[in-house]
PyMOL commands that place a pseudoatom at each C-alpha (Angstrom):
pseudoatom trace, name=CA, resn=UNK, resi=1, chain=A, elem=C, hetatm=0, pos=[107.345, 73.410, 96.561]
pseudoatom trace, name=CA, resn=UNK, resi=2, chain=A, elem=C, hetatm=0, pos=[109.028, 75.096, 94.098]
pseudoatom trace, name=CA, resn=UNK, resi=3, chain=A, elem=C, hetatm=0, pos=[112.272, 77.616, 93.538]
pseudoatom trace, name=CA, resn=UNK, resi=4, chain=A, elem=C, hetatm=0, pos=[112.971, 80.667, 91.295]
pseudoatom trace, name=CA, resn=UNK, resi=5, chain=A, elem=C, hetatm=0, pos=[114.224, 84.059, 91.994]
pseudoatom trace, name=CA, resn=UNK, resi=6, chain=A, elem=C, hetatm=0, pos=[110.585, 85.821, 92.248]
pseudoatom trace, name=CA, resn=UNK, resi=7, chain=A, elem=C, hetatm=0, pos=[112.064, 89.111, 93.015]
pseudoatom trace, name=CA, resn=UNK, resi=8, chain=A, elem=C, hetatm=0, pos=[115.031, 88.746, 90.222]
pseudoatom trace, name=CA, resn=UNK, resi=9, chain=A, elem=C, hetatm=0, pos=[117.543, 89.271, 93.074]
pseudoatom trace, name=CA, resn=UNK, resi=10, chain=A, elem=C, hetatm=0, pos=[119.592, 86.067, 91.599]
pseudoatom trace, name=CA, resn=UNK, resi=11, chain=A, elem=C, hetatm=0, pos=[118.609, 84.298, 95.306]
pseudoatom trace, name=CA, resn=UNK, resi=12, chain=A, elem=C, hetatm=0, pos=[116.523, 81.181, 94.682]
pseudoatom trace, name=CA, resn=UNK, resi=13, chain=A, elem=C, hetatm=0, pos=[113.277, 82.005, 96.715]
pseudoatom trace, name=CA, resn=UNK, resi=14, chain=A, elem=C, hetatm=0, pos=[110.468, 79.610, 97.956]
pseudoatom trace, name=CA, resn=UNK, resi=15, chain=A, elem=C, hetatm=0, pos=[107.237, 78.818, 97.253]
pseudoatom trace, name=CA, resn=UNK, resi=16, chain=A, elem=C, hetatm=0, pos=[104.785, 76.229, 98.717]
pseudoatom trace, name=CA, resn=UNK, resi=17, chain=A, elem=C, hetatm=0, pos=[101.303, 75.041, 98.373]
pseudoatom trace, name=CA, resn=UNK, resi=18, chain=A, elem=C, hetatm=0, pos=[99.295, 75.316, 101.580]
pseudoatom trace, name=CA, resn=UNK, resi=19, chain=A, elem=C, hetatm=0, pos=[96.641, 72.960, 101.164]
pseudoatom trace, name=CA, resn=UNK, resi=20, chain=A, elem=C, hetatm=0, pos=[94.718, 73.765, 104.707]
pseudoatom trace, name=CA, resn=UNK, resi=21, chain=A, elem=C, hetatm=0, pos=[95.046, 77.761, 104.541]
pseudoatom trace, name=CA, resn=UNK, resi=22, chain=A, elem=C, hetatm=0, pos=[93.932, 78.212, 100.982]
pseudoatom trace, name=CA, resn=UNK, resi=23, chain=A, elem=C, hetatm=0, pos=[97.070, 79.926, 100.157]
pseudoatom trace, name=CA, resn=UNK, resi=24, chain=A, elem=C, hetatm=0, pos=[100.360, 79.849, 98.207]
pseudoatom trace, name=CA, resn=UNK, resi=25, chain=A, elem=C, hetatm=0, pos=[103.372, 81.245, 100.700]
pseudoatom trace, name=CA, resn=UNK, resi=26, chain=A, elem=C, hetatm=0, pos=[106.444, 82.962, 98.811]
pseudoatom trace, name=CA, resn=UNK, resi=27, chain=A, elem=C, hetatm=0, pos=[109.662, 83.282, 101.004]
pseudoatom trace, name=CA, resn=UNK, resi=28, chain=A, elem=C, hetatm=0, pos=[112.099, 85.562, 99.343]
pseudoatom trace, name=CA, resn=UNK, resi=29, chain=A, elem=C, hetatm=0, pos=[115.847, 84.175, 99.857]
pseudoatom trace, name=CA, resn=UNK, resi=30, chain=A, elem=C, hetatm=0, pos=[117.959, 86.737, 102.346]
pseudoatom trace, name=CA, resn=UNK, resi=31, chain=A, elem=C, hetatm=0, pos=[121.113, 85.856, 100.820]
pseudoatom trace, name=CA, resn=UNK, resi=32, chain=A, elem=C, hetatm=0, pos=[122.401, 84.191, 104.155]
pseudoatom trace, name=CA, resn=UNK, resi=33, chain=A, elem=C, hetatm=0, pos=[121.401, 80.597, 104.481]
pseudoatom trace, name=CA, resn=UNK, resi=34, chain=A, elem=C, hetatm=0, pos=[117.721, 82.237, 105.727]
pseudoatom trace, name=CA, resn=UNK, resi=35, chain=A, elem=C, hetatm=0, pos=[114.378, 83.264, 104.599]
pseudoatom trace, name=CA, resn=UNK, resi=36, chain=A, elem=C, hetatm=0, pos=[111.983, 86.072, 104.888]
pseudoatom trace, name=CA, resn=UNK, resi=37, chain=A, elem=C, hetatm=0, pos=[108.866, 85.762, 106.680]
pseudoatom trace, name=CA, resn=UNK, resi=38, chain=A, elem=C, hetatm=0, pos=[106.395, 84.097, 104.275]
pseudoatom trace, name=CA, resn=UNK, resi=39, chain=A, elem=C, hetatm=0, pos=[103.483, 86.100, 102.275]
pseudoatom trace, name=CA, resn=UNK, resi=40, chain=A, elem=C, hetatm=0, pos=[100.631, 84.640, 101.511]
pseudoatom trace, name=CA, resn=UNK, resi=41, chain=A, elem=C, hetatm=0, pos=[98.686, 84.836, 98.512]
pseudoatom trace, name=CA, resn=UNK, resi=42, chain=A, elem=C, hetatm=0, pos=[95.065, 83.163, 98.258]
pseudoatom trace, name=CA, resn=UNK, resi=43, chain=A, elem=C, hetatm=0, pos=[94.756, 81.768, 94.742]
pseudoatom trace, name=CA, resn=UNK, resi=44, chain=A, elem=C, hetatm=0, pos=[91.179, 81.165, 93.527]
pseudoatom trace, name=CA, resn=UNK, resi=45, chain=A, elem=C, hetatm=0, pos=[88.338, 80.897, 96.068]
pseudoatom trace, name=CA, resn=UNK, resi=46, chain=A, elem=C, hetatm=0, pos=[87.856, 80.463, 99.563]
pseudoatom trace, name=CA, resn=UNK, resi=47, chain=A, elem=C, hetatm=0, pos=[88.242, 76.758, 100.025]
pseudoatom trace, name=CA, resn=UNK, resi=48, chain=A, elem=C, hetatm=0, pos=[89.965, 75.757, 96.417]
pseudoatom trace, name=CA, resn=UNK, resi=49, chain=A, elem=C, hetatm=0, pos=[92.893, 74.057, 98.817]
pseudoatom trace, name=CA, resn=UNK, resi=50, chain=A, elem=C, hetatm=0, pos=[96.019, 74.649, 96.395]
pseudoatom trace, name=CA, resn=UNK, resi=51, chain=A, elem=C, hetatm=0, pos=[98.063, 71.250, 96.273]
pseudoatom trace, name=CA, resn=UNK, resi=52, chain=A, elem=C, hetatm=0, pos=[100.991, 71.762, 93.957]
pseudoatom trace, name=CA, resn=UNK, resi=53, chain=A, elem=C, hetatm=0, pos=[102.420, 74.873, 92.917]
pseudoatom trace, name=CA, resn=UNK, resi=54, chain=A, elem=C, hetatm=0, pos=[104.427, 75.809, 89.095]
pseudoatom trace, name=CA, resn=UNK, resi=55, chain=A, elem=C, hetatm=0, pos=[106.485, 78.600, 88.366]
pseudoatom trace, name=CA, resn=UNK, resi=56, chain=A, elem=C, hetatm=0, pos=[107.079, 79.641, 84.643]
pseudoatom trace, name=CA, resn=UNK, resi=57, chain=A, elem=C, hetatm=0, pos=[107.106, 82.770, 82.046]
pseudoatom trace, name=CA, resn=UNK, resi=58, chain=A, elem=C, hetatm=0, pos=[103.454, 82.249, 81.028]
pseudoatom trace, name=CA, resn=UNK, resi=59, chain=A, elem=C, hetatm=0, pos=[102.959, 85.321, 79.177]
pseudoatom trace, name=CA, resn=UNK, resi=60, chain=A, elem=C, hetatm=0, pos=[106.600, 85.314, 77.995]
pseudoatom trace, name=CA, resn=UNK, resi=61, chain=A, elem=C, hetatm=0, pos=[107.386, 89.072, 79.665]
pseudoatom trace, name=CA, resn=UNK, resi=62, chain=A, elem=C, hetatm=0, pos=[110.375, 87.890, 81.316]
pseudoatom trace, name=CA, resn=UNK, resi=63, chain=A, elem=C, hetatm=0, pos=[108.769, 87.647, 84.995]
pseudoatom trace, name=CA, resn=UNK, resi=64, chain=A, elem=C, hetatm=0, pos=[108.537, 84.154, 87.005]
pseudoatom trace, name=CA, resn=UNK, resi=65, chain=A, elem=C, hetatm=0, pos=[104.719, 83.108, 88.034]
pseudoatom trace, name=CA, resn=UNK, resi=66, chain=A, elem=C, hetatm=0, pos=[102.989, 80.850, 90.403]
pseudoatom trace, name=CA, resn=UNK, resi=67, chain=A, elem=C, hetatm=0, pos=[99.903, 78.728, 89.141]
pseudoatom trace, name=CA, resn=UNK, resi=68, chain=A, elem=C, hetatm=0, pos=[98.624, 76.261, 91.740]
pseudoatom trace, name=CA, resn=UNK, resi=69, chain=A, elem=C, hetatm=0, pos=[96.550, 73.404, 91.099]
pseudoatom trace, name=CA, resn=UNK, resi=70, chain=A, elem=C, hetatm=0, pos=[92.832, 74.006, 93.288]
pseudoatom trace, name=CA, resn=UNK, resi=71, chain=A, elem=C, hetatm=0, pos=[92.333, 70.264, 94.538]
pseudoatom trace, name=CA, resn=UNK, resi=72, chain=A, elem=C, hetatm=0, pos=[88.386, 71.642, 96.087]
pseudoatom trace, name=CA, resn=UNK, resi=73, chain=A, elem=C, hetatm=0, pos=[87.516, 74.195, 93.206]
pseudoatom trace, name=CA, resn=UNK, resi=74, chain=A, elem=C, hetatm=0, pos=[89.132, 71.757, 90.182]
pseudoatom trace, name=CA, resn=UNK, resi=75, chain=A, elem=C, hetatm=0, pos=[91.138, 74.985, 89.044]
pseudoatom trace, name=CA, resn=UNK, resi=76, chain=A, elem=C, hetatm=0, pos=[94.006, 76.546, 88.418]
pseudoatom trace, name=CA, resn=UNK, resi=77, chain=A, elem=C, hetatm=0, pos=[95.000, 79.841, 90.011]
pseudoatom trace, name=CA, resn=UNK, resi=78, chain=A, elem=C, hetatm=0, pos=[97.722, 82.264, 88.924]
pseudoatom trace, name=CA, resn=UNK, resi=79, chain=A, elem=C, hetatm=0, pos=[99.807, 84.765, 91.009]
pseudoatom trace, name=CA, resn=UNK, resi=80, chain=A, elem=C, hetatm=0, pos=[100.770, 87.328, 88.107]
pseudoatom trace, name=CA, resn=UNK, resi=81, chain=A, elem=C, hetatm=0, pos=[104.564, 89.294, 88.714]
pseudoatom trace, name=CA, resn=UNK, resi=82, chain=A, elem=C, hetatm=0, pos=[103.175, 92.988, 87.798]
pseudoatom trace, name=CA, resn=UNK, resi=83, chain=A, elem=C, hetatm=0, pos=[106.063, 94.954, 89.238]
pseudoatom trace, name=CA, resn=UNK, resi=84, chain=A, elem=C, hetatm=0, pos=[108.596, 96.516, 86.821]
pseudoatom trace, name=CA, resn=UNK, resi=85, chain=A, elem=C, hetatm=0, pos=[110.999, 97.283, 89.116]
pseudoatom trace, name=CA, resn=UNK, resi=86, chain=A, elem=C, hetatm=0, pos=[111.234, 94.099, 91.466]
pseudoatom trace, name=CA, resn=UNK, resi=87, chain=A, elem=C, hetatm=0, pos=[112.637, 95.500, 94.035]
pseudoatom trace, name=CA, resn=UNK, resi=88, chain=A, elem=C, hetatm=0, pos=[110.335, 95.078, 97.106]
pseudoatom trace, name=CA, resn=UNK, resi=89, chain=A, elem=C, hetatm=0, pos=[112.076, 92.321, 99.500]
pseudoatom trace, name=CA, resn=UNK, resi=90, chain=A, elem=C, hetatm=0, pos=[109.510, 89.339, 100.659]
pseudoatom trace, name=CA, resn=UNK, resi=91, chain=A, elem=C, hetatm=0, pos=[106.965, 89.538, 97.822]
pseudoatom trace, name=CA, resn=UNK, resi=92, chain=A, elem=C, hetatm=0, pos=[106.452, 88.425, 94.643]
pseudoatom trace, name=CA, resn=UNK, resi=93, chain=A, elem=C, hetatm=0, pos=[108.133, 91.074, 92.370]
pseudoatom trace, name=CA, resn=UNK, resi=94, chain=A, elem=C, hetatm=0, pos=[107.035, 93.086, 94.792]
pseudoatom trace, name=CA, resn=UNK, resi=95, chain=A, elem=C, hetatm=0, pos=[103.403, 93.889, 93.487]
pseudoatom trace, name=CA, resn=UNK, resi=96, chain=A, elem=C, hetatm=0, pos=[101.151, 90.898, 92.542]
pseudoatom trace, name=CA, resn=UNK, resi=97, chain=A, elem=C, hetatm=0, pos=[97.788, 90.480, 91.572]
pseudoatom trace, name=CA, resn=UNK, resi=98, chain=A, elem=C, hetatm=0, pos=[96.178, 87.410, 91.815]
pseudoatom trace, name=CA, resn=UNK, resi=99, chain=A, elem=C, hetatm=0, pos=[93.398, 85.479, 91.156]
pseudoatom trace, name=CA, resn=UNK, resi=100, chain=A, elem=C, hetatm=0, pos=[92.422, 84.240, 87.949]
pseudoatom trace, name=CA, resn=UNK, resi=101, chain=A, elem=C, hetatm=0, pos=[90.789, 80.906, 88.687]
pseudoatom trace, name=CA, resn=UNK, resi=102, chain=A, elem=C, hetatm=0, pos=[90.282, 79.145, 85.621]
pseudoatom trace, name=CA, resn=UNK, resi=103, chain=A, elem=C, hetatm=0, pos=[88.613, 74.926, 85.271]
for i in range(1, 103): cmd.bond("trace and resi %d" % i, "trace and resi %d" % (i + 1))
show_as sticks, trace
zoom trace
């Protein structure tokens, strides 16, 4: 699991590795002790059974991504932060796209 404020709201949100769904869950912080309902995001292929999760600047644009380590596939999968604006509540930045697997 880790924390950063995904949608640059200055709330710490959530995000966990779900090792049986295939997914990475974000949970954007409401500001109130409570979360928003999770959103998934598959990273890599069916089956690659993310089991950690890191947030950093990888491109160095200012924006907070997700890279999960793929226990099945032997991979690591990004969920890039595309949106300029941010502003969409319960996503990552609001717009992602995902997917690059890479060994």
């Amino acid at each position: 699991m880790q924390s950063e404020t995904f949608n640059l709201d200055g709330k710490p949100d959530l995000a966990v590795a779900n090792f049986s769904s295939f997914t990475v869950s974000t949970l954007a912080n409401n500001g109130d002790g409570t979360f928003a309902a999770k959103v998934d995001h598959r990273i890599g292929a069916t089956g690659s059974a993310p089991s950690s999760v890191a947030v950093g600047d990888f491109n160095l644009d200012g924006k907070p991504y997700l890279a999960a380590a793929n226990y099945s596939s032997n991979t690591v999968g990004v969920v890039l932060n595309v949106s300029a604006a941010h502003r969409r509540h319960g996503n990552v930045g609001g717009t992602i796209t995902t997917r690059a697997a890479r060994p």
